[in-house]
C-alpha positions as CSV (number, residue, x, y, z in Angstrom):
1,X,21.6,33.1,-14.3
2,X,21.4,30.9,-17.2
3,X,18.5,30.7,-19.2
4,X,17.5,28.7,-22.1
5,X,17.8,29.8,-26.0
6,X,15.2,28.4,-27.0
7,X,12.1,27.0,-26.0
8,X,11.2,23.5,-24.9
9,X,8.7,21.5,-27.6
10,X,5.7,19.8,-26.2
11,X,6.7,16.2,-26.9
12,X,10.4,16.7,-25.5
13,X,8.5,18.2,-22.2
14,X,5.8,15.5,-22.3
15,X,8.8,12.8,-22.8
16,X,10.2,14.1,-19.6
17,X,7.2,13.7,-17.6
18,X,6.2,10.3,-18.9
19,X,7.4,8.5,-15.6
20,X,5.8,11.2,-13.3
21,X,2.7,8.9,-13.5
22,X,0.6,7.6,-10.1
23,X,1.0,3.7,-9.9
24,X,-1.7,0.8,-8.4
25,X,-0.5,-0.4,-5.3
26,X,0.6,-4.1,-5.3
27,X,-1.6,-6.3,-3.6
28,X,-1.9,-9.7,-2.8
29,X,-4.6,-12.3,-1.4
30,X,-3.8,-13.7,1.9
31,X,-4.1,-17.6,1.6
32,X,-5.9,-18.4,5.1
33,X,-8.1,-15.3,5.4
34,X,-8.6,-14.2,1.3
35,X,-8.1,-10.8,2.3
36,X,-6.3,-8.2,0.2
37,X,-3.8,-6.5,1.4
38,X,-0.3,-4.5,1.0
39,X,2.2,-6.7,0.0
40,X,5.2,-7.2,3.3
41,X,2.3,-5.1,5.4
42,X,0.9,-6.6,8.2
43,X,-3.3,-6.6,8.1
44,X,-5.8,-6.5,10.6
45,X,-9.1,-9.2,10.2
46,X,-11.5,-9.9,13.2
47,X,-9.5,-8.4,15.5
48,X,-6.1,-10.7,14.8
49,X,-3.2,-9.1,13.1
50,X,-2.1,-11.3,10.3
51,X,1.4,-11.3,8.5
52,X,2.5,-13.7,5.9
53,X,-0.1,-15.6,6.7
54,X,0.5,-16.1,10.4
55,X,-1.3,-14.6,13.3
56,X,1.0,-12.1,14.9
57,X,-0.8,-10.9,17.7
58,X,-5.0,-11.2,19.1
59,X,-6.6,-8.1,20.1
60,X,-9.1,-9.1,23.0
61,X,-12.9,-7.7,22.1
62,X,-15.0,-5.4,24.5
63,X,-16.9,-8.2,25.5
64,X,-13.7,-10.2,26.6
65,X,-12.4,-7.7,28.6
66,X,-15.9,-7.2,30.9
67,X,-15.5,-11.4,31.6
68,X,-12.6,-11.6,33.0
């Protein structure tokens, strides 16, 4: 098994890990409803799923569904 000769220095080691960092989501603002959300994510707002700025699909409420 190989093993090294000498040991690693703290800024070689720290070098290494300088992209092993966590990163802020990307979010943008929705135009029609000025919600944030993921960006190529669909989002739900008052029961309507919205995706680039379009209304995909309508969830009927509780209330709905007792009326008819």
């Amino acid at each position: 098994m190989a093993h090294p000769k000498r040991r690693q220095s703290k800024s070689r080691k720290n070098k290494r890990r300088s992209h092993l960092k966590i990163k802020k989501p990307l979010l943008a603002k929705c135009a029609l409803t000025k919600q944030k959300h993921l960006y190529h994510h669909a989002y739900w707002y008052e029961n309507k799923l919205y995706y680039r700025g379009k209304i995909v699909l309508s969830r009927r409420s509780k209330n709905e569904k007792k009326l008819s």
